[in-house]
C-alpha positions as CSV (number, residue, x, y, z in Angstrom):
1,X,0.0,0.0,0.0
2,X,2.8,2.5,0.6
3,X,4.6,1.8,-2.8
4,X,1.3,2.8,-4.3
5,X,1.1,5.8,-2.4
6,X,4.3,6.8,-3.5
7,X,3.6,6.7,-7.3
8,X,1.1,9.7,-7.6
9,X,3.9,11.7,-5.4
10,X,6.2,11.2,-7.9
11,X,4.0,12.3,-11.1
12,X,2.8,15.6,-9.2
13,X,6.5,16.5,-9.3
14,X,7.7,14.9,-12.3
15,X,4.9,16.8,-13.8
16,X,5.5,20.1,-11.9
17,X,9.2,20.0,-12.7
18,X,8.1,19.6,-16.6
19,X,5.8,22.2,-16.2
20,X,8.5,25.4,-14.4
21,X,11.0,24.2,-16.8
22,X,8.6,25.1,-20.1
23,X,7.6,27.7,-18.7
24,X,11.3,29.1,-18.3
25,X,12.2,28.3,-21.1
26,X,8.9,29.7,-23.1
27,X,9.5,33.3,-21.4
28,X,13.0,33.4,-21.8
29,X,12.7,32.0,-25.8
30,X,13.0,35.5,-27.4
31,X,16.3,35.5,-25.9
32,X,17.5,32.3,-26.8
33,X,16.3,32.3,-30.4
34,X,17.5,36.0,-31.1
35,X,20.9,34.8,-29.7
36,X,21.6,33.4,-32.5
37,X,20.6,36.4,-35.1
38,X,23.5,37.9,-37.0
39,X,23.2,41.7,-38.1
40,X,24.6,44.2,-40.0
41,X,24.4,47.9,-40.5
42,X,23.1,49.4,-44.0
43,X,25.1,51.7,-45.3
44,X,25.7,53.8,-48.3
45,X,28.3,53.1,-51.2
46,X,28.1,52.1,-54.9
47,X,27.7,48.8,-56.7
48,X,29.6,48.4,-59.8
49,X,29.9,46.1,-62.6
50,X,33.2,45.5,-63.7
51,X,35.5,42.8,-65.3
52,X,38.8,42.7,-65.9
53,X,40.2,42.5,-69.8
54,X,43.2,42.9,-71.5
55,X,43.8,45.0,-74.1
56,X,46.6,45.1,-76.7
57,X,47.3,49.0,-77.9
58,X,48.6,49.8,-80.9
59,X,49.6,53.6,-82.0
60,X,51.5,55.5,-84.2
61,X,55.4,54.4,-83.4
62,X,58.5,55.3,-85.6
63,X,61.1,53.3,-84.3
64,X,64.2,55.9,-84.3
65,X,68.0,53.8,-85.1
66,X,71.6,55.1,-84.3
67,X,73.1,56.2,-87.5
68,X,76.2,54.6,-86.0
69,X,78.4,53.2,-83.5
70,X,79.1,55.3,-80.6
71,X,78.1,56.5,-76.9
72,X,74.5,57.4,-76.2
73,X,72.9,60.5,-74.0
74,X,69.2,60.9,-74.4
75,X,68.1,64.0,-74.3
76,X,65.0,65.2,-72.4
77,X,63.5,62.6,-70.4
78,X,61.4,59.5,-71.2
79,X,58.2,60.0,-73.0
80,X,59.1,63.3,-73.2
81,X,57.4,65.1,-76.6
82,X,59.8,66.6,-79.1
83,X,59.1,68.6,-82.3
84,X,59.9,67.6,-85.5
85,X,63.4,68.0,-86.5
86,X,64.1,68.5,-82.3
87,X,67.7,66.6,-81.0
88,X,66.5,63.5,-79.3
89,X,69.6,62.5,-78.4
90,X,73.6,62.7,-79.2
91,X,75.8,60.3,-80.5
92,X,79.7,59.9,-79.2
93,X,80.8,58.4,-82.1
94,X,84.2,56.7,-82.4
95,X,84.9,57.8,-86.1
96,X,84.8,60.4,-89.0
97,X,80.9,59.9,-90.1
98,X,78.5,62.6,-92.0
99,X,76.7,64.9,-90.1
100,X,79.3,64.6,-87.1
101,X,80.8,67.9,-85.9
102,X,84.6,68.2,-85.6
103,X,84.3,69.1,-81.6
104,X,84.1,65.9,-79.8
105,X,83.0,63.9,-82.9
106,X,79.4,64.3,-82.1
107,X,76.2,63.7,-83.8
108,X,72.8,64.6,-83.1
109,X,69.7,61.7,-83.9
110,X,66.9,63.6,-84.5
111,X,63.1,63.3,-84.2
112,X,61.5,61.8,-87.2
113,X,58.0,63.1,-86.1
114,X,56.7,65.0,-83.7
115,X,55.5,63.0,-80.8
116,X,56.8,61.6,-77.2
117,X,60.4,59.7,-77.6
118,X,60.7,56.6,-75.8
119,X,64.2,55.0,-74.9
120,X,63.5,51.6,-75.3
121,X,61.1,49.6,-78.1
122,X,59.3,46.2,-78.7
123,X,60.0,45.5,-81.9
124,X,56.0,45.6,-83.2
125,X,55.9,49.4,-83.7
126,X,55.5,48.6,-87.6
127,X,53.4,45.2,-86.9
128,X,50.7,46.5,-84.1
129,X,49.2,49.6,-85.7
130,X,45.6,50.7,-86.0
131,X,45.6,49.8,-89.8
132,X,46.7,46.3,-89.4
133,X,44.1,45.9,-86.4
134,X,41.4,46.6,-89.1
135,X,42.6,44.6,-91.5
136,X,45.1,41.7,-91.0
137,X,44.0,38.5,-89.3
138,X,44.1,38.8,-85.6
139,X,45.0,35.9,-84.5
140,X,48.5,36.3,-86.6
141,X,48.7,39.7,-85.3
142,X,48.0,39.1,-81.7
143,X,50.4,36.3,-81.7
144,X,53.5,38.6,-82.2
145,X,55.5,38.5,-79.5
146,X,57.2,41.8,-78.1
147,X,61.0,42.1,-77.5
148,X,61.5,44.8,-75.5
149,X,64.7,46.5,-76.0
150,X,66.1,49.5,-74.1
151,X,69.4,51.0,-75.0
152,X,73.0,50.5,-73.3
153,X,75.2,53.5,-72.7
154,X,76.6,52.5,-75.9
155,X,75.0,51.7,-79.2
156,X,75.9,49.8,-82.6
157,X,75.4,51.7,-85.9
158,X,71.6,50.9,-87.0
159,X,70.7,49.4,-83.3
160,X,67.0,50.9,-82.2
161,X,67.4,53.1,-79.7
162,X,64.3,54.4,-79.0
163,X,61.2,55.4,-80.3
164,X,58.6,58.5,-81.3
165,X,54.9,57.8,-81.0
166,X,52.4,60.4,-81.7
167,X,50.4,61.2,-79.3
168,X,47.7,63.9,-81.2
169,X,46.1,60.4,-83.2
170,X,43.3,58.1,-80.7
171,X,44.7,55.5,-79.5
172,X,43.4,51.5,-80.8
173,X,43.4,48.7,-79.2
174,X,42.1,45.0,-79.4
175,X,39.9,44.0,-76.3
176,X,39.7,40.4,-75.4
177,X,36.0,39.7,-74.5
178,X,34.5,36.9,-72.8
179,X,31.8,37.2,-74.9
180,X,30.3,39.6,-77.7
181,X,27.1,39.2,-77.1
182,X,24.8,42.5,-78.0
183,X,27.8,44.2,-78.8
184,X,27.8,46.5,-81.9
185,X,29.7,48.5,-84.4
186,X,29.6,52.0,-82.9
187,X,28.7,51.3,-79.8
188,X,30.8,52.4,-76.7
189,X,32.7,50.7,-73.8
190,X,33.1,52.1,-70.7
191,X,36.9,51.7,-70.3
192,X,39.3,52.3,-67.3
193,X,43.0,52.7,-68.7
194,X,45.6,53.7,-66.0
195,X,43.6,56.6,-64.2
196,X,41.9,57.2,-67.4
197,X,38.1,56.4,-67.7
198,X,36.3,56.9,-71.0
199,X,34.1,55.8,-73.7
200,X,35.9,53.7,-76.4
201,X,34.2,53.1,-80.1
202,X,33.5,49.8,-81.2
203,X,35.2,49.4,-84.7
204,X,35.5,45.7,-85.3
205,X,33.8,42.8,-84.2
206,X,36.3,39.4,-84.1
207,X,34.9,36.0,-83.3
208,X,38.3,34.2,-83.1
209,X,40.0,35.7,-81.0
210,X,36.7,36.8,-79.0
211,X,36.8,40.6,-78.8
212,X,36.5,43.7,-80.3
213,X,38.7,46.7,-81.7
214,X,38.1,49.9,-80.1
215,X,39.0,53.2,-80.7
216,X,39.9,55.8,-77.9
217,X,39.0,59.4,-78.0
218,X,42.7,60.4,-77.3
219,X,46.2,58.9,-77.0
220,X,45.9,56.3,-73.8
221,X,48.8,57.1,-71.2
222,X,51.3,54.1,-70.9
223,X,50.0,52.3,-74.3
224,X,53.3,52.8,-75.7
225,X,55.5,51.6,-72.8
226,X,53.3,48.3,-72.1
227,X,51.4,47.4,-75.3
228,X,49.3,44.3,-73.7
229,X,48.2,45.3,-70.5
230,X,44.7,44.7,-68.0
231,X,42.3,46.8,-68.3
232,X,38.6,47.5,-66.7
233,X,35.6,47.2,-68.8
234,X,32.5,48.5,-67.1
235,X,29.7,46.8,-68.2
236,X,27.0,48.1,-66.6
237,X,26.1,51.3,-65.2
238,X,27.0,51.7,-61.4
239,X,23.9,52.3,-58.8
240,X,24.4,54.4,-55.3
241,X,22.3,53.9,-52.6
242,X,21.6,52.3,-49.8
243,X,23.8,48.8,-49.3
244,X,23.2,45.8,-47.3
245,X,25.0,42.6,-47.7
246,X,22.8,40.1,-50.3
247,X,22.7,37.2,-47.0
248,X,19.7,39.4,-45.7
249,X,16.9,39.3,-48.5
250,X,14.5,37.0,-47.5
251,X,11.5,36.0,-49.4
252,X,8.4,35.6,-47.0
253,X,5.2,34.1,-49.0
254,X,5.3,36.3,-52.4
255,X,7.3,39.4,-51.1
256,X,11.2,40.1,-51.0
257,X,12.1,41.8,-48.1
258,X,14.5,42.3,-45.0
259,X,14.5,41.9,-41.6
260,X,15.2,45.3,-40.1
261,X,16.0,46.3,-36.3
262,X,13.9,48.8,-34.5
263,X,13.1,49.6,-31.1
264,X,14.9,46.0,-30.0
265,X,12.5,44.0,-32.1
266,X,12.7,42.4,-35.4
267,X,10.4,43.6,-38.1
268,X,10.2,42.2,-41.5
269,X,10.0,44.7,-44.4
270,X,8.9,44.6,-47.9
271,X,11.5,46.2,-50.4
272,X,12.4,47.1,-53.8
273,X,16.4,46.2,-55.0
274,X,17.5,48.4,-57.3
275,X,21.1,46.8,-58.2
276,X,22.9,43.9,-57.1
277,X,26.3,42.3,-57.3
278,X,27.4,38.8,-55.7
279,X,27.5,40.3,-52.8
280,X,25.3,43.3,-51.7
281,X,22.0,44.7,-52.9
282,X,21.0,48.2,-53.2
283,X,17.3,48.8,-51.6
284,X,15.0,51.6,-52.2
285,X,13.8,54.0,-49.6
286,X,16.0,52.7,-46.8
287,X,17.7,54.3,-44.1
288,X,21.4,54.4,-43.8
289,X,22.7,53.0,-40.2
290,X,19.9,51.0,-39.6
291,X,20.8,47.3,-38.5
292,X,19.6,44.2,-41.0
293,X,19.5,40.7,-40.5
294,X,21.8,38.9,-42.6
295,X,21.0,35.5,-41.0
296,X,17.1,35.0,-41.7
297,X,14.8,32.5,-41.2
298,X,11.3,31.5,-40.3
299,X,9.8,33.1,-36.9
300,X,11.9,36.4,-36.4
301,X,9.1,38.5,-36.8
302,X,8.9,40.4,-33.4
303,X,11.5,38.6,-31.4
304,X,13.4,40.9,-29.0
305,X,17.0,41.3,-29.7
306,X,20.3,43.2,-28.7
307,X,22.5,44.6,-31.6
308,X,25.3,45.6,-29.0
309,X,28.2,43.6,-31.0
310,X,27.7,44.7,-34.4
């Protein structure tokens, strides 16, 4: 008779004990589920679309050759422009040669053209120009390779020591291309060269290799020196706004939205994205500062949460 007496005292407090401990942990479950809510702060900035290319320039270069054997001094420094006709450099030759002057047998090599004087060459200045990009077969021409040369303190008679390109003709260049897709003859690419950003003419189309030949409005700082080089291609307009990292759109039932922090509690709240990249979304009519979400899920809506360790 005892035993059985015992039995209903031990389900009154088994069942009491079950009963404090849900009711702990149903008061405290705000806490415990917002504990594990990640946020972030919105804040402004600017998505952009870019993608790195390269590009192989081609301008007009006149390679410029010792007219003998001798020590060099360049005059002017490199990529300086010179006139026409202007000394480029002088020649200590070690002989009696035309043009030489009887005091120090000395002779001047002169500018060919009018442009900026290089002291070193490639060896494609008469290969890579605009007219062979529009007209030769590009995979022959791209396949040149460059030998870049720059002259010793002392020079052999016909040796390239340098050269003029003119920098008053656009600049050309071939742009590899992952694809061509919607591209078209006259169009425009939105081109970042050095610290130069502009708007480049689309003058050829080329399926093999994939790309397209461009024409810049002006001469392109540092084609000259490095022919093939990376370059940025922009290929879609950049948005401003509002940013928050793309982890915090959340689709609940038919609307795209956020989860935004306000007054301690979570609120969900429809929005409109205006841009995105792989990474953040731009959203319309947001405040900058405000804390997002960018761990959401199912039953955040009005939980209580602290933002302290953002």
């Amino acid at each position: 008779m005892e035993g059985k007496r015992r039995k209903p005292a031990y389900w009154f407090w088994g069942i009491l004990f079950i009963v404090l401990t849900g009711g702990i942990l149903w008061s405290y479950r705000s806490s415990l589920t917002a504990g594990d809510i990640k946020f972030a702060v919105a804040q402004t900035g600017t998505i952009t679309h870019e993608r790195k290319v390269m590009a192989t320039f081609a301008n007009e270069e006149i390679p410029i050759s010792a007219p003998s054997t001798g020590k060099i001094q360049f005059l002017g420094e490199n990529g300086q422009r010179f006139r026409r006709g202007e000394a480029v450099a002088i020649l200590q030759t070690a002989g009696a040669a035309p043009g030489m002057t009887q005091d120090g047998m000395k002779q001047t090599i002169l500018a060919a053209k009018g442009g900026l004087f290089f002291h070193q060459s490639d060896g494609l200045e008469s290969i890579l120009t605009s007219q062979n990009l529009n007209s030769m077969d590009l995979n022959k021409l791209l396949a040149q390779t460059a030998n870049v040369k720059t002259a010793g303190a002392t020079v052999q008679a016909g040796e390239i020591v340098g050269k003029i390109v003119n920098n008053l003709i656009p600049t050309q260049a071939f742009i590899e291309l992952p694809s061509i897709d919607g591209l078209t003859i006259g169009k425009t690419l939105r081109l970042t060269a050095g610290n130069q950003t502009v708007s480049a003419k689309i003058l050829r189309k080329s399926d093999t290799p994939k790309g397209v030949i461009v024409q810049f409005p002006h001469y392109v700082d540092g084609s000259a020196a490095q022919r093939r080089q990376d370059i940025t291609w922009s290929y879609l307009p950049s948005t401003s706004g509002v940013l928050v990292p793309k982890s915090a759109l959340w689709t609940q039932g038919e609307e795209l939205g956020i989860f935004l922090w306000d007054g301690g509690v979570v609120h969900f709240k429809k929005v409109t994205v205006l841009d995105q990249d792989d990474s953040q979304a731009c959203i319309e009519n947001l405040p900058s500062g405000i804390p997002v979400v960018i761990t959401p899920r199912e039953g955040l809506e009005g939980l209580v949460a602290d933002v302290k360790n953002i």
